[in-house]
C-alpha positions in Angstrom: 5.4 6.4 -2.7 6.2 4.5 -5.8 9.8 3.3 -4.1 8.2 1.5 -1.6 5.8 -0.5 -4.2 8.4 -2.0 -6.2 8.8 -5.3 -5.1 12.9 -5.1 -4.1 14.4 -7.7 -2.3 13.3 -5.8 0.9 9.6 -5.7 -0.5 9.7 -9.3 -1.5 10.8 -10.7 1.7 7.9 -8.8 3.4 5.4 -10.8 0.9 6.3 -14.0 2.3 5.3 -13.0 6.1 2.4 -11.5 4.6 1.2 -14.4 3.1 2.1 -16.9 6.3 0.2 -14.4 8.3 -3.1 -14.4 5.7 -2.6 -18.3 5.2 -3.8 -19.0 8.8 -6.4 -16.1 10.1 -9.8 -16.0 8.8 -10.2 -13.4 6.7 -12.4 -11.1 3.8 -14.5 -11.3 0.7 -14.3 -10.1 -2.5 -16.0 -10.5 -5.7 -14.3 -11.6 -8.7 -13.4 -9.0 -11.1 -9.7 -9.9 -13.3 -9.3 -13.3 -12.4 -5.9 -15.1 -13.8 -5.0 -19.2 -12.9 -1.8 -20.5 -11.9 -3.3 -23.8 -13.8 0.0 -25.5 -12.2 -0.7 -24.7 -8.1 -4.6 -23.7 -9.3 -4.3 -20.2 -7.3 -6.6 -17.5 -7.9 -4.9 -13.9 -8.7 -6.4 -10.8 -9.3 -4.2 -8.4 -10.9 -4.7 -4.9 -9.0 -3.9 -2.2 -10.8 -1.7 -0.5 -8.3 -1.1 3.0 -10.0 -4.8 3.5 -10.6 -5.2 2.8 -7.0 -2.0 5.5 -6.5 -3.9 8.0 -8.4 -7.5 8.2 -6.5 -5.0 8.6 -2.9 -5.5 11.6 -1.2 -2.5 13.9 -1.7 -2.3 14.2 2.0 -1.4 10.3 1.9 0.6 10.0 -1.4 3.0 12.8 0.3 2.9 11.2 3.8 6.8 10.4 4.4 6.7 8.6 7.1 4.2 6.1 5.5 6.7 5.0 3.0 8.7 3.0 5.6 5.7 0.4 5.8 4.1 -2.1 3.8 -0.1 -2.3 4.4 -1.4 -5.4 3.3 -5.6 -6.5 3.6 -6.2 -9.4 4.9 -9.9 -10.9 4.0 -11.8 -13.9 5.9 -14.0 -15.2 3.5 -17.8 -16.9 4.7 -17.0 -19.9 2.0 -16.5 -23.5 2.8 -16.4 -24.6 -0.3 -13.2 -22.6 -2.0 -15.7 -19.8 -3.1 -13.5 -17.3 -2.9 -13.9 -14.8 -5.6 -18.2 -15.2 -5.1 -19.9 -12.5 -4.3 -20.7 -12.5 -0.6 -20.0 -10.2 2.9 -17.0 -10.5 4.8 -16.5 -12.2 8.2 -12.8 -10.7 8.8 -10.6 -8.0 7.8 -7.5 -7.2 9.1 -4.5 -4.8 8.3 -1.3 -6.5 8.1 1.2 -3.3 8.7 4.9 -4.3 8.0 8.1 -1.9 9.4 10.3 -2.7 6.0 13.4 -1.6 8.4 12.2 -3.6 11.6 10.2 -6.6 10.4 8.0 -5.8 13.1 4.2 -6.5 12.3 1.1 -4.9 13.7 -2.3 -6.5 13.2 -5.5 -4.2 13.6 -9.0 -5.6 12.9 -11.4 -3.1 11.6 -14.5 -4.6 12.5 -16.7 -6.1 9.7 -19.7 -3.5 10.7 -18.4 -0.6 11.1 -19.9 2.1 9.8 -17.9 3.7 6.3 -18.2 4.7 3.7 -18.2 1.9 1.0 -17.7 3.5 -2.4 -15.9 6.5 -1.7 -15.1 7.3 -5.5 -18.7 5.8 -6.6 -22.1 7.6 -5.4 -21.3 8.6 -2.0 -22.7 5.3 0.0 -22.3 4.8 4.3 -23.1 1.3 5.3 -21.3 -1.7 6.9 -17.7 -2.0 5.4 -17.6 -5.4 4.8 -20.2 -4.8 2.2 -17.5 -3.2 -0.1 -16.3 -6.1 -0.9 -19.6 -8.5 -1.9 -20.5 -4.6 -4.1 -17.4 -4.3 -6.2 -14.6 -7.0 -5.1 -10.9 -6.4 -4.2 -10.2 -3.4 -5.4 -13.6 -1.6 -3.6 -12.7 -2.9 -0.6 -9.1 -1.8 -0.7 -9.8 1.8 -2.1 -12.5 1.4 1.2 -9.9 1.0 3.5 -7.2 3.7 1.5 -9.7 6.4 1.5 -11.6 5.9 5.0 -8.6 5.2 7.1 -6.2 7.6 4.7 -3.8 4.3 4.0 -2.1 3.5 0.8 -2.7 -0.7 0.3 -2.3 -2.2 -2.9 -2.1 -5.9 -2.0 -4.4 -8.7 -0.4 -5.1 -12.0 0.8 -8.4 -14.1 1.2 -8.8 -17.2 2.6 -11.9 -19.3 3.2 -12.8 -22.2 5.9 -11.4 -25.2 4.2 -8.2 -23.1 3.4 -7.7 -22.2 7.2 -8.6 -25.7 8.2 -5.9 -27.0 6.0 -3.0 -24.3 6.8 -3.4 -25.2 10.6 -3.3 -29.3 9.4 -0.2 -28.5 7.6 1.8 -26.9 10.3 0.2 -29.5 12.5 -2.0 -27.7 14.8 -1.5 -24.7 16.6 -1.2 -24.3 20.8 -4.7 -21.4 22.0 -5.8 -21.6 25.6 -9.4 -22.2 25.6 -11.9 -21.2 28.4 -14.9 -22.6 29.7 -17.1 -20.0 27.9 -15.5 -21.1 24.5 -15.9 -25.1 24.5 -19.8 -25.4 23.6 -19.4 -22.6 21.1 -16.4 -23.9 19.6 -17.8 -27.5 19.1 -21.2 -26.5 17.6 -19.1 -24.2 14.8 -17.1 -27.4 14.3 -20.3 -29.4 13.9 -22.1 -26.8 11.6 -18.5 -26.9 9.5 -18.4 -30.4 9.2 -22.1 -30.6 7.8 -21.2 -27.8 5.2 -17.2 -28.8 4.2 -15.8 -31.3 1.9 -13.5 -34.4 2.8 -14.6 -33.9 6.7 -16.2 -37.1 8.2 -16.1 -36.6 11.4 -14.6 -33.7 14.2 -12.5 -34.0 17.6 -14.8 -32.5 20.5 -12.7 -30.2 22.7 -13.6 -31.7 25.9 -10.9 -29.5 28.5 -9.8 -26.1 28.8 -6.6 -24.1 29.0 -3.5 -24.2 27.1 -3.6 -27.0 24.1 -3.2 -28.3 20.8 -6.2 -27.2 18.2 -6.2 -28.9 14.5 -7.4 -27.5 11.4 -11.2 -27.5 11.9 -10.7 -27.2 15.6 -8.6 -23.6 15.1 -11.3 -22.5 12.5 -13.9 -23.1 14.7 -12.3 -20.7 17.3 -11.7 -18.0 15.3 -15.7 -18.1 14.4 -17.0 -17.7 18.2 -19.0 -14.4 18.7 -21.4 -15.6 21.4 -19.5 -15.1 24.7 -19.0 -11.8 26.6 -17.0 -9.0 23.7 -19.1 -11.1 21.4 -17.9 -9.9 17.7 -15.1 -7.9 19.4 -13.5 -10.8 21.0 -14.2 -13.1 17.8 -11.3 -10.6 16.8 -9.0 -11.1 19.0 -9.7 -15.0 18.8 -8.9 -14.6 15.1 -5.7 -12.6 15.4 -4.9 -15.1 17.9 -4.7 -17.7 15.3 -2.5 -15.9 13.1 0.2 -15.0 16.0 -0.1 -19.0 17.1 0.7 -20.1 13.5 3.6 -17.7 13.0 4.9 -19.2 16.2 5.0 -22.6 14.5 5.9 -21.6 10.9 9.3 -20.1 12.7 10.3 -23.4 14.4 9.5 -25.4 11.1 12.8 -26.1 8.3 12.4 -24.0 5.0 11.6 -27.1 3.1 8.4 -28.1 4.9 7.3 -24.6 4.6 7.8 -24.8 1.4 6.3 -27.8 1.0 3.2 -26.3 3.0 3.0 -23.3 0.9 2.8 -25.1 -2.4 0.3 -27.5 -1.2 -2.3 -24.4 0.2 -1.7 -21.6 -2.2 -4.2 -22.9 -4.4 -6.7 -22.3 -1.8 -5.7 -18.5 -1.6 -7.0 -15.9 -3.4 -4.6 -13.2 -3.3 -3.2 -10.5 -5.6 0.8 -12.0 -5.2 2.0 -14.7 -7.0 3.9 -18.1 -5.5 6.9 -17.7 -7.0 6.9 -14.5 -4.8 6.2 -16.5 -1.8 8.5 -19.5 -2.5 11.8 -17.5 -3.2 11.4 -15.9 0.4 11.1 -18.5 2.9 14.5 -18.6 4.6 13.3 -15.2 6.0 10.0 -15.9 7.9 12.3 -16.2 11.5 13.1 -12.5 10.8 9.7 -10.8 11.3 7.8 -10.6 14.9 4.1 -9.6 15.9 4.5 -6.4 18.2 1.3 -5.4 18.7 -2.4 -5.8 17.7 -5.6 -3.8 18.1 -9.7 -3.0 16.7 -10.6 0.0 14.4 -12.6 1.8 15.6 -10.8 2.3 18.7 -12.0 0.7 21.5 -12.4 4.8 23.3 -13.9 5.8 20.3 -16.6 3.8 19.5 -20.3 3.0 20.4 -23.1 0.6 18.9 -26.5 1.5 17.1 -29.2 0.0 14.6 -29.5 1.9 11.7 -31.9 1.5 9.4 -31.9 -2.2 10.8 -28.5 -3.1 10.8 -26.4 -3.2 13.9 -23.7 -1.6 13.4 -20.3 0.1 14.9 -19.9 3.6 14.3 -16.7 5.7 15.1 -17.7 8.1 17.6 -15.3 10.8 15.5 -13.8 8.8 12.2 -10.8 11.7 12.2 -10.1 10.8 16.0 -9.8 7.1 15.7 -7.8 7.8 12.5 -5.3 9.8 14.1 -5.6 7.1 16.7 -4.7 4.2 13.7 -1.7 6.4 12.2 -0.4 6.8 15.9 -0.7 2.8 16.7 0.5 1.7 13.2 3.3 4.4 12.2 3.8 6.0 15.5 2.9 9.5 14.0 2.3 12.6 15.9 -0.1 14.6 15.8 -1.5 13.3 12.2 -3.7 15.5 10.5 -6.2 13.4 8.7 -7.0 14.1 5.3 -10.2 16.3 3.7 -11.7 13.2 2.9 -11.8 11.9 6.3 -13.2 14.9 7.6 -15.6 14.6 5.3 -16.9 11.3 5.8 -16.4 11.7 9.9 -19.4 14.7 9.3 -21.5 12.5 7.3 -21.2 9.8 9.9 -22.2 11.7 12.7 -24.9 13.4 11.3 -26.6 10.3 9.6 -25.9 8.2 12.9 -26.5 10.6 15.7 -30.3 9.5 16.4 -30.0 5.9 16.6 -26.9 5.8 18.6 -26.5 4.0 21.8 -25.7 6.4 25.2 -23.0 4.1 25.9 -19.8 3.1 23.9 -20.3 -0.7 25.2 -21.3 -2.6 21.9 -24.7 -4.3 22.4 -25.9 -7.7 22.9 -26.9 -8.5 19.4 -24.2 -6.8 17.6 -21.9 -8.8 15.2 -25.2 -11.1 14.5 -26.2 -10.0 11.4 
């Protein structure tokens, strides 16, 4: 366990892919809690404290071998348009970065903002949307929420706001998405509503035609934000990992020194528990590393809809079974055996969800809208 945290020259590479990967997606919120300030690039670190974070791991994890050839990595949307990264507010994305340190291969799951959790799993017991864990108690909640729901072992993170996203995308110089005929009114009014609320933005592009084309900054951002077609906050998802697979398609056909360049010029928009010079040293690398595969948590068989106590929510039909499901997609394990805690917390799921359930595992109309 503690071999694959030190940041070797295997490990550091991986941080770099990480970061081009979390540089352009939408993704989390947290909540400041140890801030330090690159005064030079103006980044915002938090400083984890990885062992203490080692330590509250279920042994089930800590021993898990197979495990140890990965690096997990959260990567956080933030609702800010204004650089507010470390405020105290919900999350719009979260995704799982999963990183084969032999392979390079990356896999990409979304765990959707309201599924059902539990949020302070070494705290007073609490089940509620997870994407509250991070406007309660800031990075290190909402990675400890991930670790002990989803029996992972992540240490490191990523946030990015709107104007960040917008600028990543501007930097590479736009990235190629196929838009459809449901997307184009919903994409333009996010744009408009973004260009109201964001600085230096006097004006937007329409996107006037669909299919296959060439999306700028606030164009991409506006994309990722679409929830009101058919899959509604589902799709938003996809959309979102989209964007990330798009932009690592042009950071590999750009030279090390624009990337560079790039990187230096956006990591002050980041708030992120690496540092730059992390980043920076790893660049030549970035061609190495390949999206294989990408998927939702819960699983999209093990899911249904319901609003509890006036939330809509997603709740894993069986938390163990979708976890079992996550170890097999992510790590290719067989027949994992999830740990005591997730037992746990799949009983207290189903018996404080059961009654207000849908019958169906199709989300409803008005999820993802709160």
């Amino acid at each position: 366990m503690s071999g694959k945290k030190k940041k070797t020259s295997v490990g550091k590479i991986i941080l770099f892919i990480s970061e081009i990967l979390i540089l352009v997606a939408l993704l989390v919120v947290m909540w400041l809690v140890l801030k330090t300030t690159d005064e030079e690039k103006g980044v915002q670190r938090l400083s984890i404290d990885e062992k203490e974070i080692e330590v509250s791991l279920p042994d089930e994890v800590k021993e898990n071998e197979v495990m140890q050839g990965y690096r997990n990595i959260a990567l956080f949307g933030v609702d800010s348009r204004e650089g507010e990264l470390s405020k105290k507010t919900r999350s719009d994305t979260i995704i799982i970065a999963s990183i084969n340190t032999e392979t390079k291969e990356v896999k990409l799951v979304s765990v959707y903002r309201d599924t059902y959790l539990n949020i302070d799993p070494y705290g007073k017991r609490t089940f509620n949307k997870c994407n509250s864990a991070y406007a309660y108690g800031g990075a290190e909640r909402a990675i400890k929420m991930l670790n002990a729901n989803l029996d992972l072992d992540i240490t490191d993170f990523v946030t990015i706001g709107f104007e960040g996203l917008r600028d990543v995308v501007d930097a590479l110089g736009g990235v190629y998405i196929d838009v459809d005929e449901s997307e184009i009114k919903h994409l333009n009014n996010y744009q408009i509503s973004m260009v109201e609320s964001m600085s230096d933005v006097d004006s937007y592009t329409p996107v006037k035609e669909t299919g296959y084309q060439l999306l700028n900054g606030l164009q991409a951002t506006a994309y990722c934000r679409i929830r009101y077609t058919a899959g509604n906050d589902f799709k938003r998802t996809e959309r979102q990992r989209e964007v990330i697979k798009a932009c690592l398609d042009v950071a590999q056909t750009i030279d090390v020194a624009k990337l560079k360049t790039i990187c230096d010029n956006v990591f002050g928009e980041v708030f992120t528990s690496f540092d730059l010079s992390e980043v920076l040293d790893l660049l030549t690398d970035v061609a190495k590393y390949k999206i294989v595969d990408e998927g939702g948590f819960p699983s999209m068989d093990h899911y249904t809809t319901g609003n509890i106590d006036g939330k809509s929510c997603v709740v894993p039909v069986d938390l163990q079974t979708n976890v079992i499901w996550l170890h097999k997609f992510l790590f290719n394990e067989d027949d994992y055996k999830p740990s005591s805690n997730v037992s746990e917390y799949s009983d207290a799921i189903r018996d404080e969800t059961s009654r207000y359930l849908n019958t169906t595992t199709a989300p409803s109309d008005d999820f993802g809208d709160d």
